[in-house]
GUVEXGU-25103 format. One line per 4 residues: their letters; for each residue y, z, x of N, C-alpha, C. Coordinates in pm, whole numbers. Atoms other than C-alpha are relative to their C-alpha. Layout:
! GUVEXGU-25103
a	Y/Z/X/Y/Z/X/Y/Z/X | ...
//
This chain:
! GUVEXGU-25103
xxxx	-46/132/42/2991/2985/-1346/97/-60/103 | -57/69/-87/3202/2964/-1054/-25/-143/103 | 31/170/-33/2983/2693/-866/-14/-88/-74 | -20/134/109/2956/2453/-1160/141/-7/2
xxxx	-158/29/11/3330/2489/-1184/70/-85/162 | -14/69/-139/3336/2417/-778/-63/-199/-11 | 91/119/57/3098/2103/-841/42/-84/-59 | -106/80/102/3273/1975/-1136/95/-29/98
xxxx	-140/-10/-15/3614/2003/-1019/-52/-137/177 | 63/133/-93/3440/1769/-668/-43/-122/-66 | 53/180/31/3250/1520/-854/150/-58/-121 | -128/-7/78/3578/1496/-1101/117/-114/104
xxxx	-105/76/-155/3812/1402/-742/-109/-122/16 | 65/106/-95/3538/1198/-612/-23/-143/-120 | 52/161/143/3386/943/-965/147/-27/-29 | -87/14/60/3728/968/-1115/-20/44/-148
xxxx	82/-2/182/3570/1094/-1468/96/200/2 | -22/-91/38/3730/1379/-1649/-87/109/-4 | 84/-162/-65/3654/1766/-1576/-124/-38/-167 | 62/-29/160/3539/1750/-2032/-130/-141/7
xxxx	75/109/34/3329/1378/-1939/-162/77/86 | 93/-31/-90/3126/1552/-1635/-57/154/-81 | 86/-115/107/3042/1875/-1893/-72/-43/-80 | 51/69/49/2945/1656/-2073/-123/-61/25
xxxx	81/32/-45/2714/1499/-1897/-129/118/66 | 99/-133/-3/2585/1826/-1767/-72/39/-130 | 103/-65/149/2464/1952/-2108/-73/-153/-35 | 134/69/79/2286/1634/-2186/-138/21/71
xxxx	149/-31/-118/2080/1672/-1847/-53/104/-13 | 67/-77/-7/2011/1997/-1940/-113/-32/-193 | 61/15/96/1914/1874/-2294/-134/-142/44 | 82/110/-45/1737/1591/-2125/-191/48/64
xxxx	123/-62/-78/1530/1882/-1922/-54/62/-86 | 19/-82/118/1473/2067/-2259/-13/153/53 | -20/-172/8/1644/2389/-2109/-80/4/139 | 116/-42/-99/1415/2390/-1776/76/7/110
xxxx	-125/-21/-99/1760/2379/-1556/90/26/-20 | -139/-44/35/2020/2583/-1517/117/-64/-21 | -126/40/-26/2378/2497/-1541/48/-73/152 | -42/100/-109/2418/2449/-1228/-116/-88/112
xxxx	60/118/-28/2114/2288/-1122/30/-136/-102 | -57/117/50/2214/2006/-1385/134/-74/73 | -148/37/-13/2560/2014/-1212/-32/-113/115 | 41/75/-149/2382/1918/-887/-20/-124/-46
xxxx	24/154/69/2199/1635/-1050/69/-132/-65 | -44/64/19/2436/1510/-1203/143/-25/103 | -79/43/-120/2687/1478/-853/-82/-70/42 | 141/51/-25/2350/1370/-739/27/-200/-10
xxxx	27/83/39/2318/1091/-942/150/-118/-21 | -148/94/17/2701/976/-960/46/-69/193 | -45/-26/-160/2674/998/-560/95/18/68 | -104/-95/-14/2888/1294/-517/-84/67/130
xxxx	76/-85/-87/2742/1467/-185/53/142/6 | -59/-147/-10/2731/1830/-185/-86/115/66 | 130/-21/-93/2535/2018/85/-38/164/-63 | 69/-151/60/2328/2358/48/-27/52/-120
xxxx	80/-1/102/2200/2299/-272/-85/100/-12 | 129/-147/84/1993/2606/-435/24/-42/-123 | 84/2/175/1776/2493/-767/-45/140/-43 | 92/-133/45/1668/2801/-914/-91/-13/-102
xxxx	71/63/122/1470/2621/-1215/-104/-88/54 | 55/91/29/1227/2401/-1258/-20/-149/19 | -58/176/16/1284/2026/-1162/-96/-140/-15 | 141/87/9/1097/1722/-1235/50/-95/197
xxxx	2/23/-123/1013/1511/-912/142/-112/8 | -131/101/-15/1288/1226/-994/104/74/8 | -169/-62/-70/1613/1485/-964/-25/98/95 | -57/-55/-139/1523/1619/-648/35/-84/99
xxxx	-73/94/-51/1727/1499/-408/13/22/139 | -2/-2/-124/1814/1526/-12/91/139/-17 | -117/-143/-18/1967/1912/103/-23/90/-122 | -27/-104/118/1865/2091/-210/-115/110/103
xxxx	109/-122/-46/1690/2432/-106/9/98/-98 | 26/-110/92/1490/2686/-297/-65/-73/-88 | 28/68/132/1357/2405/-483/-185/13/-93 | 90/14/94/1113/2445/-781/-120/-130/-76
xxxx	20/100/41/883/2194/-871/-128/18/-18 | 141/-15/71/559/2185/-1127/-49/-150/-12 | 92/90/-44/299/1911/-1072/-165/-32/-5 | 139/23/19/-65/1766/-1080/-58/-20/137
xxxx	26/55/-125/-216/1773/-726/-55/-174/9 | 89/147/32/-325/1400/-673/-49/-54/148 | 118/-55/-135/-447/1433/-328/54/120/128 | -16/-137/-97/-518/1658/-43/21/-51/140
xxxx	39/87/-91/-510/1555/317/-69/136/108 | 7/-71/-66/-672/1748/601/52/55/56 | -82/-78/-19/-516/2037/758/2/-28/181 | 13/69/-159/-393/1926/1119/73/106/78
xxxx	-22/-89/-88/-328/2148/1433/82/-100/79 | -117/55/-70/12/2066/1627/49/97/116 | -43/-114/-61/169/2194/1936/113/-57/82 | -142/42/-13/522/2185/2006/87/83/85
xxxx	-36/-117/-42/722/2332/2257/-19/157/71 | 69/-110/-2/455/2546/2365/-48/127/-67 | 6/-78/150/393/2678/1992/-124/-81/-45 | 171/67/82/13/2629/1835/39/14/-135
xxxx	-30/-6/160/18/2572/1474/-25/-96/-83 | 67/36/74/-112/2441/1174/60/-93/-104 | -112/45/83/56/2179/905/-138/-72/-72 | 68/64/63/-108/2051/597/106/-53/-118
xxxx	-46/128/117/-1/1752/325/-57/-18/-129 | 65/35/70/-51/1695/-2/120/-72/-94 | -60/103/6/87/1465/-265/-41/81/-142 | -11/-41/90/185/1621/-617/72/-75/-96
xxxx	-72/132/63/303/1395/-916/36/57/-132 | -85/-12/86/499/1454/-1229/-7/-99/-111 | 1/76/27/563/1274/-1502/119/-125/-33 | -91/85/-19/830/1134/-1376/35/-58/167
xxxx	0/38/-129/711/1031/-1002/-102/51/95 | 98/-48/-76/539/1152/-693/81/16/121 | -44/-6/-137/656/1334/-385/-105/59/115 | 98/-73/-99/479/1479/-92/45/143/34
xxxx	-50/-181/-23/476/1870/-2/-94/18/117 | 25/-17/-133/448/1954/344/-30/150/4 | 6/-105/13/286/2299/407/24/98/132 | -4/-69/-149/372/2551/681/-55/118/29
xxxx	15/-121/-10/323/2876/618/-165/4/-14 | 157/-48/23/-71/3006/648/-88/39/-126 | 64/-82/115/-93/3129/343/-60/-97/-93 | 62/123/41/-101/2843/172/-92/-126/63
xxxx	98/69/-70/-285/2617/423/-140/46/-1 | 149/-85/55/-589/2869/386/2/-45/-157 | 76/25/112/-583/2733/26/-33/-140/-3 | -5/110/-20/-632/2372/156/-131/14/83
xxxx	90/-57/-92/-875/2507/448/-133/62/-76 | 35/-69/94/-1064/2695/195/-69/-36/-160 | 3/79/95/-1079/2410/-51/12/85/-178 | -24/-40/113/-963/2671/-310/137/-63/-79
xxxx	-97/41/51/-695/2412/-419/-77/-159/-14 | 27/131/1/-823/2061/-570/50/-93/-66 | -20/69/77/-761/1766/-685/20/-14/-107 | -9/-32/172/-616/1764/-1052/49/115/-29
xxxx	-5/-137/52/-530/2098/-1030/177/-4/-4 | -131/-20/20/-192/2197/-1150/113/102/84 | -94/-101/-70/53/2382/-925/158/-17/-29 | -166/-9/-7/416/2509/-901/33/14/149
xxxx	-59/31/-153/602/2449/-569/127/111/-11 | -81/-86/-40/816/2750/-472/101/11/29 | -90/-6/-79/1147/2806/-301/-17/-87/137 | 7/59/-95/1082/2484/-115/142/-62/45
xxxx	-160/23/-74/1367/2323/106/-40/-168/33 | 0/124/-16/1384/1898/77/73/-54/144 | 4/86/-133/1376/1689/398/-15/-130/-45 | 48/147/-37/1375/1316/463/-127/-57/119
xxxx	137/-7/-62/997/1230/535/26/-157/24 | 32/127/-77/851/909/723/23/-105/-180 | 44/72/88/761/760/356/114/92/-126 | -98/-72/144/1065/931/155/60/156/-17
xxxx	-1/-126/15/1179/1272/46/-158/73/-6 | 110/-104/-51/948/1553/111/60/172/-19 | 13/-142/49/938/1918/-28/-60/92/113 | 69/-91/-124/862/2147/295/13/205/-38
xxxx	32/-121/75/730/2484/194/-13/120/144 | -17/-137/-135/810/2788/513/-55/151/-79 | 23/-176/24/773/3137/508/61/51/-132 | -51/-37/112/964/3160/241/-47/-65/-133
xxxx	45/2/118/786/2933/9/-146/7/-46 | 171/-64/49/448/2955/-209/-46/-111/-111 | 60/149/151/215/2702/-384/-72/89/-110 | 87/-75/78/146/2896/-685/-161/-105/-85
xxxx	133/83/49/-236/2798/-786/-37/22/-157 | 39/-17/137/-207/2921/-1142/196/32/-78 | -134/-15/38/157/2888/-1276/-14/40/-183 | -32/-38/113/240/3001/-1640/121/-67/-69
xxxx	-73/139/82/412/2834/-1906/19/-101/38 | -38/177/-14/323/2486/-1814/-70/-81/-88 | 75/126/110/212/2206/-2053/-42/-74/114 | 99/66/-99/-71/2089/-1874/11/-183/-61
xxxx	-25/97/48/-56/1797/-2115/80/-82/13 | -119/102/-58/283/1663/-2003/-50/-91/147 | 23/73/-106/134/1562/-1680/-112/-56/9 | 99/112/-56/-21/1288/-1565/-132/13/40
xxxx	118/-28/-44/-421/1291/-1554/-10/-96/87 | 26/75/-120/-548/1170/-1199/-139/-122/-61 | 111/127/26/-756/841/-1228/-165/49/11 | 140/3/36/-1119/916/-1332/-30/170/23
xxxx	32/-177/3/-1068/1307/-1337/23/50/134 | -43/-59/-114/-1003/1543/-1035/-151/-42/67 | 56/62/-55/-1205/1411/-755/-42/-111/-7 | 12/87/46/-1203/1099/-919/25/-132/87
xxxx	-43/133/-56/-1154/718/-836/93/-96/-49 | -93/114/94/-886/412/-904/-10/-102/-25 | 111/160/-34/-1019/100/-1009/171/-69/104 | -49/78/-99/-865/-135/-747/114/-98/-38
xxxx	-115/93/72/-635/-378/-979/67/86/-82 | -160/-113/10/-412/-58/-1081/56/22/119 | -57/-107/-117/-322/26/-737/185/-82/27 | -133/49/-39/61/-4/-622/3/65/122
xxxx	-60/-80/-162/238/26/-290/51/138/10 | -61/-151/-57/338/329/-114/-69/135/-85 | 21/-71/167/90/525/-340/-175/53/124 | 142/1/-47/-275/724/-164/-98/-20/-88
xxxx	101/28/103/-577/625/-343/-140/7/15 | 126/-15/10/-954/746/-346/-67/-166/-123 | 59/88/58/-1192/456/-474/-154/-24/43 | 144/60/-59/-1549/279/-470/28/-181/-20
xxxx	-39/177/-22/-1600/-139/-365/-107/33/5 | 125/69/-55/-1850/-318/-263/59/-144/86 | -33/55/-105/-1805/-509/21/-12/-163/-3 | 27/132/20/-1751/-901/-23/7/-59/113
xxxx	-26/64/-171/-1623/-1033/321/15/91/97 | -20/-47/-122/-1584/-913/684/69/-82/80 | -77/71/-104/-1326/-1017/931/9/24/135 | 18/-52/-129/-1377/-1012/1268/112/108/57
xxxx	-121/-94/-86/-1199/-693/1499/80/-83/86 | -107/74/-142/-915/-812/1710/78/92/29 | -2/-57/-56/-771/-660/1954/164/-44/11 | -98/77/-6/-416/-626/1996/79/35/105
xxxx	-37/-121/-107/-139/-519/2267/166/-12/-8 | -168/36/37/275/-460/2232/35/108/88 | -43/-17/-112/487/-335/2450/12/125/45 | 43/-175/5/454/53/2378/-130/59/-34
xxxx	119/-28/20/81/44/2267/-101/-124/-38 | 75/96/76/-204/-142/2218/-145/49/-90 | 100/-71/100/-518/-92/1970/-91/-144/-52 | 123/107/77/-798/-292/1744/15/25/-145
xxxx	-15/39/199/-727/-435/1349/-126/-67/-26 | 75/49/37/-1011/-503/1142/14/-13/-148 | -86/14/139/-1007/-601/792/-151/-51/-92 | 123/73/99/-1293/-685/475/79/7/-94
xxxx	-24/-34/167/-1259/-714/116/-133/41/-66 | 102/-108/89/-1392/-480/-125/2/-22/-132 | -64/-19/116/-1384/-502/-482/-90/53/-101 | 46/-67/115/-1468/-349/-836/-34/-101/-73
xxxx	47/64/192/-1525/-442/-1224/146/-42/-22 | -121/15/45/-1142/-442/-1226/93/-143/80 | -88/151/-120/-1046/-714/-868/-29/53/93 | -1/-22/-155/-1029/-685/-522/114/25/75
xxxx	-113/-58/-103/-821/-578/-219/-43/-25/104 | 28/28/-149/-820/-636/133/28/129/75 | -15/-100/-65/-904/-309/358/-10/-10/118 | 18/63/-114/-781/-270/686/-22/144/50
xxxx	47/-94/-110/-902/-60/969/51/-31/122 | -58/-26/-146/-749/78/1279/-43/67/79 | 2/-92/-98/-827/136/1610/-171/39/-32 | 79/-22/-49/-1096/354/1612/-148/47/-136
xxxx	35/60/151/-1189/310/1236/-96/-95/5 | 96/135/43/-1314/-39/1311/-98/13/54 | 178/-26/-12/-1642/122/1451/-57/-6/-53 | 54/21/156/-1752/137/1093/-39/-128/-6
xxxx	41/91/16/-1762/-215/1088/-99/-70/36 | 134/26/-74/-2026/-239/1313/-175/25/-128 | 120/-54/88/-2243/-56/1027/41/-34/-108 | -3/45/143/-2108/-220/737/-8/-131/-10
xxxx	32/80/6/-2256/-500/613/29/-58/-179 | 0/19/177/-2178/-756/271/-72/37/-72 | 77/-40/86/-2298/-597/-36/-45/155/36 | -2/-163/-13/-2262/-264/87/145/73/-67
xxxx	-92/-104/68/-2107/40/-143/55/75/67 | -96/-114/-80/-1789/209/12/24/100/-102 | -78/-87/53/-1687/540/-110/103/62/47 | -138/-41/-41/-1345/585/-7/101/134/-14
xxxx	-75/-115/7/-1127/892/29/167/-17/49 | -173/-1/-80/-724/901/88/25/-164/89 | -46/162/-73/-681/497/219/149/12/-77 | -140/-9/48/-321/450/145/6/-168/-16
xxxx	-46/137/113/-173/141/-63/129/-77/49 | -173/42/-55/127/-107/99/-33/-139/-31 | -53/125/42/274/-427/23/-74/-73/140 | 14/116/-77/95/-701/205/78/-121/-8
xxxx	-61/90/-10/196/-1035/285/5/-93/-141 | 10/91/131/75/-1188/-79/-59/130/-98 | 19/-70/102/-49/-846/-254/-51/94/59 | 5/-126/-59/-112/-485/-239/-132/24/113
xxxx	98/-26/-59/-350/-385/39/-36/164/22 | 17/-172/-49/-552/-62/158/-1/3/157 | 17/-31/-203/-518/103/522/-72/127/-10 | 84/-151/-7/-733/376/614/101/64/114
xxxx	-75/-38/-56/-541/603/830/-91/153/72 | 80/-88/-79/-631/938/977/-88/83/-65 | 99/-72/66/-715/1122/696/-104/-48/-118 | 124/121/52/-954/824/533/-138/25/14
xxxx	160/-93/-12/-1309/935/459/-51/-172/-78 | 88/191/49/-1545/565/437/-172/94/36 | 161/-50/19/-1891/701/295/-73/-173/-34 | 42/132/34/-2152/376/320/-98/50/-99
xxxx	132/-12/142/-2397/317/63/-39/133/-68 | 3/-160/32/-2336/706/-111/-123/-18/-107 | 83/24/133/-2640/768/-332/46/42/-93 | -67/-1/144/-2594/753/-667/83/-69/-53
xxxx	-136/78/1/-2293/538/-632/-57/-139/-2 | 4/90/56/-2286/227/-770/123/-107/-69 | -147/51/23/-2019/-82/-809/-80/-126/-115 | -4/165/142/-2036/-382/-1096/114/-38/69
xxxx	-55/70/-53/-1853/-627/-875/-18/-116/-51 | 8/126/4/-1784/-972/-977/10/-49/145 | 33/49/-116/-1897/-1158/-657/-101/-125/-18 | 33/169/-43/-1968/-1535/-581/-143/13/32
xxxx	144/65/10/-2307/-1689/-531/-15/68/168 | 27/-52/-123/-2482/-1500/-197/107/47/46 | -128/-100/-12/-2141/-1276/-188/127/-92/84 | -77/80/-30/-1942/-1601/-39/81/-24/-138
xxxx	-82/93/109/-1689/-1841/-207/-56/-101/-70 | 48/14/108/-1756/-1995/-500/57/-156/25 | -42/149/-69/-1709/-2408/-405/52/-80/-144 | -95/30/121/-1483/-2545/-666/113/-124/10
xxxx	-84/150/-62/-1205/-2853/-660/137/96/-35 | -175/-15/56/-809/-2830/-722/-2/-17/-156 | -48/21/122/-808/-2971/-1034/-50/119/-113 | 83/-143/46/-1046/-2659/-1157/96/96/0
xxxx	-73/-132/-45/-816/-2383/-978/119/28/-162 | -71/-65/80/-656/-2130/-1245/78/134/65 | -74/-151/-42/-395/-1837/-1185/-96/92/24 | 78/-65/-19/-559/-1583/-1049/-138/-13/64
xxxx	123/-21/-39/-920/-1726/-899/18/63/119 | 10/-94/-165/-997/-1541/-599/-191/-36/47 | 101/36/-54/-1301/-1640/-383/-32/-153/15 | 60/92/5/-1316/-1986/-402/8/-128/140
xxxx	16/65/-93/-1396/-2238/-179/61/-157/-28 | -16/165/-8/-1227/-2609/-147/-54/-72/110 | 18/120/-139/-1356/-2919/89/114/-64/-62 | -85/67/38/-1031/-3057/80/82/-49/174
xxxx	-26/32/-93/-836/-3266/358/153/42/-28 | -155/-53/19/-467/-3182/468/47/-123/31 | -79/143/34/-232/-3430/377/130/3/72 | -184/6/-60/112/-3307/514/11/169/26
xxxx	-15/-159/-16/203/-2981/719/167/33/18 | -140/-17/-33/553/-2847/658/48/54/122 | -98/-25/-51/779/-2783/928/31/140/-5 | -30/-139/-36/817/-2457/1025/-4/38/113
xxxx	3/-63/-160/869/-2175/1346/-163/55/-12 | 166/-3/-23/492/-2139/1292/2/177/68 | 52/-150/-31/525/-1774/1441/111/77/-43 | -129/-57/55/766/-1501/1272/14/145/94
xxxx	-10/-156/-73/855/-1145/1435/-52/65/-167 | 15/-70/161/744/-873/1102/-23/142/92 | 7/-145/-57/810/-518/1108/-126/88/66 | 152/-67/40/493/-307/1208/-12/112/-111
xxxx	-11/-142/57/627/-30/966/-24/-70/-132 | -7/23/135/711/-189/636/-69/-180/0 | 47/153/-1/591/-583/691/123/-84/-17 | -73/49/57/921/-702/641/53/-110/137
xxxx	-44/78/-68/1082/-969/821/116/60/118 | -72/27/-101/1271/-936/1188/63/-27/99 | -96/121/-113/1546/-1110/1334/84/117/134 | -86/-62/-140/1650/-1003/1673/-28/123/36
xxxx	80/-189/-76/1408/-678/1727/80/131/-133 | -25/-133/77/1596/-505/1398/-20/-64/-161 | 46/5/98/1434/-453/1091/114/74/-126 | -82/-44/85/1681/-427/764/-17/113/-81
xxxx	58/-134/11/1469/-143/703/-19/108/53 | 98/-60/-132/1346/18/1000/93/42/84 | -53/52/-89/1583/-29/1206/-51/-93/118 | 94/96/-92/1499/-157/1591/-160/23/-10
xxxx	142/4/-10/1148/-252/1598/-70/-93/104 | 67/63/-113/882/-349/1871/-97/-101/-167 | 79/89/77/771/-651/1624/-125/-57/34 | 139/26/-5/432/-784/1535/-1/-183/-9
xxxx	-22/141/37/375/-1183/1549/-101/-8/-75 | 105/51/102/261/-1316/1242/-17/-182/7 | 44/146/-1/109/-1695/1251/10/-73/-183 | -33/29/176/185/-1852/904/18/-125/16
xxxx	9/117/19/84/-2236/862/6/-23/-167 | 6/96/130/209/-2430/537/-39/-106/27 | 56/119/30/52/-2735/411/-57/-70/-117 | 71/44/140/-66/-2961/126/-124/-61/68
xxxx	117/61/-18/-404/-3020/74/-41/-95/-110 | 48/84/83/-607/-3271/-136/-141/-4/-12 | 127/59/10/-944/-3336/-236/-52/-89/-122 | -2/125/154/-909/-3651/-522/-15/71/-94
xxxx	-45/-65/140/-877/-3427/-794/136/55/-33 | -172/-24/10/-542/-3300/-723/19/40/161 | -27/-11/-151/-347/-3185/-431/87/172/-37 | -76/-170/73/-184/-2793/-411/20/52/164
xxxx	-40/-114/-135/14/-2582/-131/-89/105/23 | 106/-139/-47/-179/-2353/67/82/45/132 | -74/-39/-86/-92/-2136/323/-73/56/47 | 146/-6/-99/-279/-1986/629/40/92/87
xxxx	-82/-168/-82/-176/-1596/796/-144/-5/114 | 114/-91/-97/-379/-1479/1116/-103/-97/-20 | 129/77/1/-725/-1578/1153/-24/-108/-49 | -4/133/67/-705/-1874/900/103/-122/40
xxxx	-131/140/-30/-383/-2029/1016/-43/-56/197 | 8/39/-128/-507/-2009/1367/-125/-82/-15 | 74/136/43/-831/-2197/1273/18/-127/-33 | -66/121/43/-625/-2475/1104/17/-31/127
xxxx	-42/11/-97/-432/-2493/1432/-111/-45/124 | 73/25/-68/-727/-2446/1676/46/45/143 | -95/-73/-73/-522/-2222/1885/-6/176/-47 | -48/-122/45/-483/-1852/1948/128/51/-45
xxxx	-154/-55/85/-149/-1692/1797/44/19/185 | -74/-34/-108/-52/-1582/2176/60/-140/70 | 30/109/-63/-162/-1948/2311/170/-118/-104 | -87/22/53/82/-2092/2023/145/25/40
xxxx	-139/-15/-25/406/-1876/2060/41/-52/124 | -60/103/-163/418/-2025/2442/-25/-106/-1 | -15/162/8/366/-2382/2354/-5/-12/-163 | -11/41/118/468/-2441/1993/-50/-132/34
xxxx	55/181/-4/472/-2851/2101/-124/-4/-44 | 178/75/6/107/-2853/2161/-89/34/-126 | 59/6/131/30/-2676/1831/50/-19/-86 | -66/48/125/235/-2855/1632/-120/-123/26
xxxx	88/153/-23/13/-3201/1788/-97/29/-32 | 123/-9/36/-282/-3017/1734/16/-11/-157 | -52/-22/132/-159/-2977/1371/-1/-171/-58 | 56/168/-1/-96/-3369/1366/-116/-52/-34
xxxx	145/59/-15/-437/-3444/1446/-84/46/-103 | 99/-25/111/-559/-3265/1151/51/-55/-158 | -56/88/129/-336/-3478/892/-136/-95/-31 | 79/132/40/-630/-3691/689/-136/102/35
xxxx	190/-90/-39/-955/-3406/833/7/79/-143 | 23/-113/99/-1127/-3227/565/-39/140/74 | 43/-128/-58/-1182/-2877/634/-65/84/-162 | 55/-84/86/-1369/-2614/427/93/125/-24
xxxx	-120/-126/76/-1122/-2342/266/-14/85/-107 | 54/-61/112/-1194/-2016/118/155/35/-15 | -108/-91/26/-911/-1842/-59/0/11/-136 | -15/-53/158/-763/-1733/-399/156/-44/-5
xxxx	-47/77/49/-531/-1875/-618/162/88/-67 | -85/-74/74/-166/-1721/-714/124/-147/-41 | -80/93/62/154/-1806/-876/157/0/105 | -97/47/-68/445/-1919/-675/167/64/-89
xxxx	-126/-62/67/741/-1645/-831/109/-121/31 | -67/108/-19/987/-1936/-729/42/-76/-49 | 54/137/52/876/-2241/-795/-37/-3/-109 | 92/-14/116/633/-2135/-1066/-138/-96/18
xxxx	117/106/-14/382/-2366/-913/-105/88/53 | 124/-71/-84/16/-2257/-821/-31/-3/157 | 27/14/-145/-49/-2203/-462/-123/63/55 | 162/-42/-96/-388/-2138/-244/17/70/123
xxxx	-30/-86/-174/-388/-1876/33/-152/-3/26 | 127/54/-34/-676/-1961/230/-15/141/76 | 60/-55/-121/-845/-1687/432/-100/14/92 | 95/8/-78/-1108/-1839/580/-16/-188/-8
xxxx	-11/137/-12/-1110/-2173/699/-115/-101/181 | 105/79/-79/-1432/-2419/874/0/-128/15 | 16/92/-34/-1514/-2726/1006/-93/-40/-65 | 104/52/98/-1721/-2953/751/-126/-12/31
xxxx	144/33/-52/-2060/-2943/839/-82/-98/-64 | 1/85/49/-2219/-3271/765/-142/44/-76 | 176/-12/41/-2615/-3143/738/12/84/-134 | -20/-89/104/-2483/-2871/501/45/-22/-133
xxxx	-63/99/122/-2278/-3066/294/-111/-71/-106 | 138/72/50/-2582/-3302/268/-127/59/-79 | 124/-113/25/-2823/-3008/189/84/71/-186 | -112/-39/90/-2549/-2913/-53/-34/-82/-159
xxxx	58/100/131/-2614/-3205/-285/-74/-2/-32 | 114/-16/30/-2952/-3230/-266/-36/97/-97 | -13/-100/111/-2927/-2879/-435/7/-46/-111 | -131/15/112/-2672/-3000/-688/-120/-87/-94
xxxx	65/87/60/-2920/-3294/-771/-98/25/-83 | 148/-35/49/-3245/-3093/-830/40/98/-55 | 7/-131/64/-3088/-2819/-1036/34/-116/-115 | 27/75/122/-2924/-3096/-1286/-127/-92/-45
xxx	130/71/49/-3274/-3302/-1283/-78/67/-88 | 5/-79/106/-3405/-2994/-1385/15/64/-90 | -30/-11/108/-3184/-2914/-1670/-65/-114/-60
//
């Protein structure tokens, strides 16, 4: 009992809370854990949580994934695997060696567990460890990983593959069973996710180059029975695109989930498995007329459409630096090469045109990232940041033009007003237009 008494008697000096308030609080956390942590793992948790720092932490219990914390070692932790990643060969120092990842969740979170030791990597190698399956995490030792805390398992610790006394039932079943899928309008940021789409758009590869590397972004949308998402591909990924065509079934493996500029997106990354047209596999996609946008007015548009198409002219373009710096790590905005996140960062230029549009039914803000905003413009993003003037005039010249505009329809947290993010934006074609009606004419004649 001497370290809880050490512990106490610190977080006591440090909160200001009486030795009898912080015992207190200990026995509820252990009533909170129903008994699954000692004394003085509660003690930790609760310095922990008052943000009392106290280094060389040893759990000897049980912990759920929300009270582990930075510096604890020895730590315990029971879980639902919820993915695997491939087992990667590293060499450091003139040392060969092996490291594998996986991502275990609770029902109170999700951390990642880094593997070192062989023993356990042969159960990854071996595929005698899968998806869904329940494990206990050993005498692991917490680190600060790229994407958060991280559970790193050495010589000293062990992924048990069949643990005892666990209520399988307390934890979280993986989306559509072990080896399963997520429909696409559950997904959240910072989160890996196996799925199936079907392929609605394609965006051309572009090529990019910054001042420590350069590479190739490519990007489609995919979607389910549930919505859609925008998946991007890197580098050497966007070869795929060459062989994927609209109305083709992806079966996806490990793409990871992050905050885009207007809503969650997927990235494929290294350990991303893109199966085309898998037999057997099969999507119920809501998808527009010949897998395009669906040609519609303003006064129509409701929260939420996605795919649709306006002929509408731009009426007025706000005032803006038309090009922003954004992290490459998190997407976040920065000023002066340092990200409030990140710290310094070799920033990415993003192109971002506001504007109201109209087409005599109403008029509604839209907005125009990458490929779409540089179409508006009529300018590349590089060609831009070294002469703003000339694409602001080009910008001018399109006050009063109609243009063709696909995008989807959200709500303006703000304002509360509806707004149009366009991501694909053409020049009116007159024959098409014309061909357009003609349609329109001979389908109501024949009603």
């Amino acid at each position: 009992m001497n370290l809880v008494n050490e512990i106490v008697s610190k977080v006591s000096i440090k909160s200001g809370l009486s030795r009898e308030e912080i015992l207190d609080k200990i026995k509820q956390k252990k009533d909170e854990l129903s008994g699954l942590v000692s004394d003085e793992g509660a003690a930790y948790i609760i310095a922990n949580e008052l943000g009392v720092e106290t280094k060389n932490r040893i759990i000897d219990a049980n912990l759920k994934i929300k009270d582990v914390t930075l510096d604890m070692r020895s730590v315990n932790v029971i879980g639902r695997v919820k993915e695997i990643y491939p087992v990667r060969e590293f060499e450091s120092k003139g040392r060969k060696g092996k490291v594998a990842n996986l991502l275990i969740m609770d029902d109170t979170g999700t951390t990642r567990i880094v593997l070192w030791n062989m023993s356990d990597i042969e159960k990854v190698e071996t595929s005698r460890m899968k998806r869904g399956d329940v494990v206990r995490i050993e005498n692991g030792y917490v680190k600060e990983g790229m994407r958060g805390l991280e559970i790193n398992l050495g010589n000293k610790g062990r992924l048990n593959l069949e643990p005892e006394d666990v209520d399988e039932e307390s934890l979280p079943k993986i989306a559509g069973g072990s080896g399963g899928v997520a429909k696409l309008s559950s997904m959240v940021p910072n989160t890996p996710y196996s799925f199936v789409g079907k392929v609605l758009r394609k965006f051309d590869v572009r090529t990019f180059e910054k001042a420590d590397r350069s590479g190739k972004v490519g990007a489609m949308i995919v979607a389910d029975d549930s919505g859609s998402r925008r998946f991007v591909l890197w580098n050497e990924k966007t070869d795929l695109l060459e062989k994927i065509n609209v109305g083709d079934v992806l079966k996806v493996d490990s793409a990871y989930a992050k905050q885009g500029l207007n809503d969650v997106e997927l990235q494929a990354n290294w350990a991303t498995k893109i199966g085309i047209n898998p037999e057997g596999v099969n999507v119920e996609a809501k998808e527009s007329k010949e897998g395009d946008s669906e040609r519609t007015r303003i006064a129509e548009l409701r929260e939420g459409d996605a795919y649709k198409e306006l002929r509408a002219a731009v009426v007025n373009i706000f005032d803006n630096d038309l090009i922003y710096d954004m992290c490459p790590n998190c997407n976040k905005r920065v000023d002066n090469g340092t990200c409030g996140k990140c710290g310094t960062v070799t920033p990415n230029k993003l192109l971002i045109i506001n504007a109201m549009i109209d087409d005599g039914t109403g008029t509604i803000r839209a907005a125009f990232f990458r490929d779409a905003a540089e179409a508006v413009v009529g300018m590349k993003t590089e060609e831009i940041d070294s002469d703003k003037e000339k694409a602001r005039a080009k910008l001018r010249e399109r006050l009063g033009k109609e243009l063709l505009i696909s995008g989807r329809v959200k709500r303006n947290d703000r304002t509360n007003a509806l707004e149009f993010t366009g991501f694909s934006v053409q020049e009116v074609n007159p024959s098409a237009e014309a061909e357009r009606i003609l349609n329109d004419t001979e389908v109501k004649n024949d009603i």
